[in-house]
C-alpha positions in Angstrom: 14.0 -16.4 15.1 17.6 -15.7 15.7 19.6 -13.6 19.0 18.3 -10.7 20.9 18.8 -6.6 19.6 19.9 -4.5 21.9 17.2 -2.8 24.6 17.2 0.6 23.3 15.1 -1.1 20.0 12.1 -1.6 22.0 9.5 1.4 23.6 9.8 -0.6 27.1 13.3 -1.1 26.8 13.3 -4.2 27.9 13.5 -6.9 25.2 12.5 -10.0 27.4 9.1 -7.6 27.2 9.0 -7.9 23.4 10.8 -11.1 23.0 7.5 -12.5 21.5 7.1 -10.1 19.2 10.3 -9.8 17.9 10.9 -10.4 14.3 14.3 -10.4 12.2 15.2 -8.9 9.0 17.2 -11.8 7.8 15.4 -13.0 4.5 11.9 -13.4 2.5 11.7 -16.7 4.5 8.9 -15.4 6.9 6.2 -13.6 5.4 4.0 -11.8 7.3 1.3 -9.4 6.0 0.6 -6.0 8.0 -3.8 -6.3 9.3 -6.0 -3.5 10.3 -9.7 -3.6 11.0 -11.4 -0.5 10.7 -14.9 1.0 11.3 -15.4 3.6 8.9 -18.7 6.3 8.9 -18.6 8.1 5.8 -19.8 11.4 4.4 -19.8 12.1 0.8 -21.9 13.7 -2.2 -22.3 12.2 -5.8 -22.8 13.9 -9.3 -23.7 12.5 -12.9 -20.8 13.0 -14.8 -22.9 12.6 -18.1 -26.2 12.8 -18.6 -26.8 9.6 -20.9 -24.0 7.5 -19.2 -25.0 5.9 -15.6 -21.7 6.7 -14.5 -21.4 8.8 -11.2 -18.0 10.7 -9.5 -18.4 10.5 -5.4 -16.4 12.7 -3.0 -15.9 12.3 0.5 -14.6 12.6 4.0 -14.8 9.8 6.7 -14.1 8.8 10.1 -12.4 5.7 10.6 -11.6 3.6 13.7 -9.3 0.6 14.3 -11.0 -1.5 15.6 -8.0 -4.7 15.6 -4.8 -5.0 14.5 -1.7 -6.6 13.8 1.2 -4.8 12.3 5.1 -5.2 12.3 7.7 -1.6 12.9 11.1 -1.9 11.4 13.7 -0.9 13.5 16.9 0.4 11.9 19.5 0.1 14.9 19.1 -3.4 15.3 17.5 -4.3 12.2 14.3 -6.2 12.9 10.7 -6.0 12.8 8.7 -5.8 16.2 4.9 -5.3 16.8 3.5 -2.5 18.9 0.3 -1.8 18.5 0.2 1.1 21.2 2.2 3.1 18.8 -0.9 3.1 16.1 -3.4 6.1 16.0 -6.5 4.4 16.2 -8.6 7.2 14.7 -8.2 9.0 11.9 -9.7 10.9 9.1 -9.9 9.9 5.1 -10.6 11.4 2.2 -12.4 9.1 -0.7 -13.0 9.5 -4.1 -15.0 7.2 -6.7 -16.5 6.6 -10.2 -18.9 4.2 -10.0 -21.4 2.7 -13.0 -25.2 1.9 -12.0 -25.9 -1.6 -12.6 -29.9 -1.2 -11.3 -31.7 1.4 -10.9 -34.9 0.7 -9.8 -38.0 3.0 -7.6 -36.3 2.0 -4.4 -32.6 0.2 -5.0 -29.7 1.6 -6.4 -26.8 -0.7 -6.9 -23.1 1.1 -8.2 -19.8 -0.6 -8.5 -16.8 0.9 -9.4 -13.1 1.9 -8.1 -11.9 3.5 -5.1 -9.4 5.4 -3.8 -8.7 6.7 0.0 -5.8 9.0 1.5 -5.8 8.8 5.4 -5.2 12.8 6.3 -3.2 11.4 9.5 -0.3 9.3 9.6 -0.7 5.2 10.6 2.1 5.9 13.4 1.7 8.4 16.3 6.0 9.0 16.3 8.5 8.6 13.5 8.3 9.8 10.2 4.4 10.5 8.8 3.4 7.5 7.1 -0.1 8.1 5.6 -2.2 5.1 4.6 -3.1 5.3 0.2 -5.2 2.9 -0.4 -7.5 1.6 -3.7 -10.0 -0.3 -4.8 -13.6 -1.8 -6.2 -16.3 -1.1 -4.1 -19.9 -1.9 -4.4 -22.9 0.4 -3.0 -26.5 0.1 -2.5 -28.6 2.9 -1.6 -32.7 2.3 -0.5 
């Protein structure tokens, strides 16, 4: 995907040792989309916000754990993109919020959907400038 970048770009500093992950800054002619899989365990408590209205705000705290992952680093000195997974905290801890709508409630099953949204309290890399993870959504919840 194009020459080598200079050693010093690289945590081994050796580039033959990253050679395969090496990616260039040269265009929007190689996509690539950042992947994390994470374990979360949640704790959170829910309120009615109306009385009448099945709609429900939910707070929370969680711990998460990546579990898999494949995401790219931009270097600024030799302007490219390399993977280095080692440089990823792997757990961290969030802080949720939601407003979900009860579809069915019945004796024993509870089903709520609504949106989402999570702030990860620690930044995604363990050196460099804190990068914390934002992220939103529509979740779905059953409770027994």
């Amino acid at each position: 995907m194009g020459s080598a970048v200079p050693s010093g770009a690289f945590p081994s500093g050796n580039v033959a040792d990253n050679a395969e992950k090496l990616f260039f800054n040269n265009g929007a002619q190689n996509r690539f989309t950042n992947q994390l899989h994470v374990l979360e365990v949640p704790l959170g408590f829910e309120y009615a916000l109306f009385k009448k209205v099945p709609l429900r705000i939910e707070h929370g705290i969680s711990l998460s754990r990546v579990l898999a992952s494949r995401v790219l680093q931009y270097d600024q000195a030799s302007n490219a993109y390399f993977e280095n997974n080692s440089a990823l905290h792997k757990t961290g801890i969030n802080l949720f919020t939601s407003v979900n709508y009860t579809l069915l409630k019945t004796r024993t099953v509870t089903l709520q959907a609504g949106p989402q949204v999570q702030y990860d309290l620690q930044s995604l890399y363990k050196t460099g400038p804190a990068r914390h993870l934002l992220s939103g959504g529509v979740g779905v919840y059953m409770g027994f």
